[in-house]
C-alpha positions in Angstrom: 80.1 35.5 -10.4 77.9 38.8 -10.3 77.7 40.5 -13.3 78.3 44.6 -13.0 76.6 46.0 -16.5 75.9 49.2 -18.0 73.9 52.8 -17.9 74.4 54.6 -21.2 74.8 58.6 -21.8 77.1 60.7 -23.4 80.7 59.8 -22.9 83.7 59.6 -21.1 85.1 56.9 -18.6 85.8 56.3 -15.2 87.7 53.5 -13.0 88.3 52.7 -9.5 91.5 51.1 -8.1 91.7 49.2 -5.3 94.5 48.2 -3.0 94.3 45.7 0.1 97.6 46.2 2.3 98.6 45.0 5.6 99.5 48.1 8.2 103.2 47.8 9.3 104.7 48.0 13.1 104.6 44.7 14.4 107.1 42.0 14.3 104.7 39.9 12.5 106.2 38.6 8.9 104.1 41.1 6.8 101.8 39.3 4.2 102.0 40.4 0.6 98.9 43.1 -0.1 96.5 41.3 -2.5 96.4 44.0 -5.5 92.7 44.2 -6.8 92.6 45.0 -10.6 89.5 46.9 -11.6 88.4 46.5 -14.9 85.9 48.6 -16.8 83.7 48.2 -19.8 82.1 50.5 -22.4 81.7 52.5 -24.9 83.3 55.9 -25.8 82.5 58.9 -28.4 85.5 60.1 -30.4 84.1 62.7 -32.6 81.2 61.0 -34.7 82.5 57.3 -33.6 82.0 55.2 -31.2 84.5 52.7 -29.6 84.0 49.4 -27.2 86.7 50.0 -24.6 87.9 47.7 -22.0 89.6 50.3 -19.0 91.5 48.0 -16.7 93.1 50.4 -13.8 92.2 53.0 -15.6 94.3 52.2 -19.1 91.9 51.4 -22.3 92.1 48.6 -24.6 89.7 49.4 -27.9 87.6 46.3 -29.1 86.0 47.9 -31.9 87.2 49.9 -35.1 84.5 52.7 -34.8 83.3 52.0 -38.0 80.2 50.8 -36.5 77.5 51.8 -33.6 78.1 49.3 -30.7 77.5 48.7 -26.9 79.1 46.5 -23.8 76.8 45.8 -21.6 78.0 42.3 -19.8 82.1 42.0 -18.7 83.4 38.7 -16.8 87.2 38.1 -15.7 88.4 34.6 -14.9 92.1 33.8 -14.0 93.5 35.5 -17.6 90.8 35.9 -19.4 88.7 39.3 -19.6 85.1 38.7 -21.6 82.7 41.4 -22.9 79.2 40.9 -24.2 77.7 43.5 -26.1 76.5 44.4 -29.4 77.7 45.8 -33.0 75.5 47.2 -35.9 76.8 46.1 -39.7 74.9 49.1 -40.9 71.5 47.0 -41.4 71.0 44.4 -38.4 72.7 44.3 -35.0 75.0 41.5 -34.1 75.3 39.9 -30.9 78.9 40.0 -30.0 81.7 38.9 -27.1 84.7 39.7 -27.2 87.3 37.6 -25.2 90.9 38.8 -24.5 89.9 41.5 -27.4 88.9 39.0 -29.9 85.6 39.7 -31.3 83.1 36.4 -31.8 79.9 36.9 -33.4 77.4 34.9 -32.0 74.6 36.2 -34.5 75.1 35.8 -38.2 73.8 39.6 -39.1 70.5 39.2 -41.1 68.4 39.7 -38.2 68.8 42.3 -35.3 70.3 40.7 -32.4 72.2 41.4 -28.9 73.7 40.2 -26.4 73.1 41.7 -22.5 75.1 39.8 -20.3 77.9 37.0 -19.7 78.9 35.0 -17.2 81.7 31.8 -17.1 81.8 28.7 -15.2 84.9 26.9 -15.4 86.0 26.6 -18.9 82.0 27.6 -20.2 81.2 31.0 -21.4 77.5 31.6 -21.1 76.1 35.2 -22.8 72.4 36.2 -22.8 70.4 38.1 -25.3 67.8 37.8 -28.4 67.2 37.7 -31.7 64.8 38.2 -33.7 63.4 35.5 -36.3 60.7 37.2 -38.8 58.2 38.0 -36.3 59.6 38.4 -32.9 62.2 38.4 -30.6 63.4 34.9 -29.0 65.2 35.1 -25.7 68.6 33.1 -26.3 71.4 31.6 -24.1 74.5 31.3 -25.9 76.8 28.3 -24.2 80.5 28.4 -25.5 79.1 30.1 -29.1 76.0 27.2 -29.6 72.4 28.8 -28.9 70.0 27.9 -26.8 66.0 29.4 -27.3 64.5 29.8 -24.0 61.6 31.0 -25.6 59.0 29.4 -27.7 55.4 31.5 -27.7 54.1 33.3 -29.9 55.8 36.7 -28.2 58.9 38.7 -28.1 61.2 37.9 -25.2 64.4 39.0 -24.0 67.0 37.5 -21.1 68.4 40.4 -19.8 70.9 38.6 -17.1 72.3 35.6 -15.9 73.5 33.9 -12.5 75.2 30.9 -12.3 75.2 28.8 -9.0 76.9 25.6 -8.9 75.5 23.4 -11.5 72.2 25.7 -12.0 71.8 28.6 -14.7 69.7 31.2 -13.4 68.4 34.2 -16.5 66.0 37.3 -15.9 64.0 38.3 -18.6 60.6 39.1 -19.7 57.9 37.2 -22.4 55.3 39.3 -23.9 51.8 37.2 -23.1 49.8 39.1 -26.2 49.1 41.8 -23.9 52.3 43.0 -21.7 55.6 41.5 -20.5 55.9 39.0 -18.0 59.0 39.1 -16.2 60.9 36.1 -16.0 63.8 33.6 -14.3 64.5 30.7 -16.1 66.3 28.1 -14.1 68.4 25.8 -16.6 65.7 26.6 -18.9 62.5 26.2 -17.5 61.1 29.4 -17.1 58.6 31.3 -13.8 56.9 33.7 -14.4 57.7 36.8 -11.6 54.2 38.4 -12.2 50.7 37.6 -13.5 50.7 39.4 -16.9 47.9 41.4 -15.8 50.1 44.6 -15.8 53.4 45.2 -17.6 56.8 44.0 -15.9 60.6 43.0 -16.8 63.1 41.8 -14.8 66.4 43.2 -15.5 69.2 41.8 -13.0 69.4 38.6 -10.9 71.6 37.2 -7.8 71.8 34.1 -6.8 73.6 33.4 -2.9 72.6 29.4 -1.6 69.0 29.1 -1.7 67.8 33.1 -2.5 67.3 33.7 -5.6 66.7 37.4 -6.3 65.3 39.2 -9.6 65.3 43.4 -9.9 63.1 44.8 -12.6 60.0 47.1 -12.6 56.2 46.0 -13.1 53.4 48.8 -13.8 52.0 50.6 -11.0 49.6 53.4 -9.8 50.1 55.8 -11.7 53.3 55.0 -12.9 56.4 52.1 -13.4 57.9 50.7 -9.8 61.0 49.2 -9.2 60.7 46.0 -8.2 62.7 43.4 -6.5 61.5 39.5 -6.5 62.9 37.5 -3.6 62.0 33.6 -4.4 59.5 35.0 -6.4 58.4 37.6 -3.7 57.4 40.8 -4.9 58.6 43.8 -3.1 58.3 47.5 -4.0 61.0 49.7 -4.0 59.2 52.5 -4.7 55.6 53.9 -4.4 54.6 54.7 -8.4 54.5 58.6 -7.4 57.6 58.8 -10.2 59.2 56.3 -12.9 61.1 53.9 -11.4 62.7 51.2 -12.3 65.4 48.8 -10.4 68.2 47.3 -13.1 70.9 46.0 -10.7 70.8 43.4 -7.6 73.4 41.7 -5.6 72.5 39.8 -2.5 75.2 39.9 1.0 74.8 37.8 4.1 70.9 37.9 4.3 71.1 41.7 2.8 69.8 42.4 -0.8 70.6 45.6 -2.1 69.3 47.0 -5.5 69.9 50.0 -7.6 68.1 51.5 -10.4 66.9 54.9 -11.0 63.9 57.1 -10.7 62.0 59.8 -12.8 61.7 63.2 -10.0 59.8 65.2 -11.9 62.3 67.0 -14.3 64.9 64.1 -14.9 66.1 60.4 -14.1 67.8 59.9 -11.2 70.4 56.8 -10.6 69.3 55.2 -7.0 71.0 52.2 -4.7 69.5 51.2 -1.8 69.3 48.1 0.7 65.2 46.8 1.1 64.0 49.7 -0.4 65.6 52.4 1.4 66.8 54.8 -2.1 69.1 57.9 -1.2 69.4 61.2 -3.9 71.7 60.8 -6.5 73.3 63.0 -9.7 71.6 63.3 -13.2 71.1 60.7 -14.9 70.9 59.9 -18.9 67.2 59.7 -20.6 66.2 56.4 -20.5 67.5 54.6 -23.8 65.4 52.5 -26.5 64.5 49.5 -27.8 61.5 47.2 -26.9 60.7 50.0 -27.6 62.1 52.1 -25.1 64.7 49.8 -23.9 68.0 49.5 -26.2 70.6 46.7 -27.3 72.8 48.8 -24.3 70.7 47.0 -21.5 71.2 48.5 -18.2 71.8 47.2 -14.9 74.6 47.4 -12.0 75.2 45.0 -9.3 76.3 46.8 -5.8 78.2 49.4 -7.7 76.9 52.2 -10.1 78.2 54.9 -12.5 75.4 56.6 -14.4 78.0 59.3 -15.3 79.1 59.9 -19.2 78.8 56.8 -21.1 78.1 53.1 -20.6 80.0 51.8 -18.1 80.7 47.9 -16.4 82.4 47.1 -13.5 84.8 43.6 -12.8 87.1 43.3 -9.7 89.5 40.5 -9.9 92.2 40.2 -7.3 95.7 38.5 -7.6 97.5 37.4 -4.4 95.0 35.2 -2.9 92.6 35.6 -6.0 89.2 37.6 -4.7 86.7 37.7 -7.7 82.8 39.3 -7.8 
């Protein structure tokens, strides 16, 4: 299942509706239309607050009290149930969260700062990514059905920014610092490869997985400045040429097609950008890039195939009913 997650800026909402129907005048038996519920994560400013929200075809279900800062930034649907990752502050720490059907789980005990970035299901298993922090760096976690996994064990901070799951295999993007920059990452059921040589800086952000391609989208340091960056089967590939920040946060593979999107840096603002191998049209203002790591925040962003860098954080989960047709 591919994973749609967030961009963050100010607030608001937005959904998209779907409808498949079958054209009429023919003495065919017409087939019932297979209605395509569109379901939409994040979070929304109310005054001083801010609310997790769940917007499926367009009506809002609130996860949160307010009470707290917070982010979605991972949403899943399977047959009933509607799953969002995401992350909560108790007013010290930050909490790794997922909330299932609108029932919040902490998956972090709050003495540490912690988050969660993405989620993904496989039959009855609920899989979310994230970190947390011990009491000198951040460990990159998998979090199977509540119980923790570390996929990281140096010295370094690292993060798992996303996760893919194929069959049997578990595929999570990510990054390790080496003592001098961040690798980017996959780690296939737990054994990690490194995307790049450690010689420059480098995350990787998003990652699709379609029979044997496995595809990464991240950024890696360039000349003079950050390029997005897509790794097919650990293939590097440019997306752009380091004249402007760039960097490439969502990827989703179709037929032998990968397309990527991201945003870019033009000179006076960020620009949100989608493209298939490389090619990266215009797009509206985007939000300043967000922190913590230390730019990057607990509201990790990333899109697969579909983008709204428009007010707020935003996710993006088509499931169909009728002949079910998930993403």
């Amino acid at each position: 299942m591919k994973q749609i997650r967030p961009f963050q800026s100010a607030a608001g909402a937005v959904f998209i509706s779907l409808l498949l129907a079958c054209s009429g005048g023919s003495s065919t038996p017409e087939v019932p239309a297979a209605v395509i519920d569109v379901y939409v994560g994040g979070v929304e400013r109310d005054g001083t607050k801010y609310f997790a929200r769940i917007w499926k075809n367009g009506v809002a279900t609130t996860l949160t009290d307010g009470s707290h800062f917070v982010s979605v930034s991972g949403l899943a649907v399977t047959g009933s149930d509607v799953i969002a990752a995401g992350t909560e502050s108790n007013g010290d720490y930050t909490i790794a969260k997922v909330w299932k059907n609108g029932a919040a789980t902490s998956l972090t005990n709050g003495t540490h700062y912690a988050g969660a970035f993405d989620v993904a299901t496989s039959g009855t298993d609920t899989y979310v990514v994230g970190y947390e922090w011990d009491a000198t760096k951040a460990i990159a976690k998998v979090w199977k059905n509540g119980v923790a996994t570390s996929l990281s064990t140096g010295p370094g901070s690292a993060y798992a920014y996303a996760i893919a799951i194929s069959g049997a295999d578990v595929y999570i993007a990510g990054s390790e610092d080496n003592g001098n920059h961040y690798v980017a990452k996959i780690w296939k059921n737990g054994v990690a490869t490194s995307l790049t040589d450690g010689t420059k800086e480098a995350e990787a952000y998003a990652i699709a997985v379609s029979g044997n391609d496995v595809v990464a989208a991240g950024f890696q340091d360039g000349s003079p400045r950050r390029v997005a960056m897509v790794w097919r089967n650990g293939l590097a590939t440019a997306l752009t040429d380091g004249a402007f920040e760039a960097y490439a946060n969502g990827v989703a593979i179709s037929g032998g097609d990968v397309y990527a999107g991201g945003f870019q840096y033009n000179g006076t603002r960020m620009s949100p950008r989608s493209g298939e191998t490389g090619r990266l049209p215009p797009g509206p203002q985007a939000p300043p890039v967000p922190a913590s790591r230390p730019w990057l925040s607990p509201i990790v962003m990333s899109m697969h195939a579909v983008t709204w860098m428009a007010p707020e954080t935003f996710l993006l989960r088509l499931s169909g009913r009728t002949g079910r047709a998930q993403r």
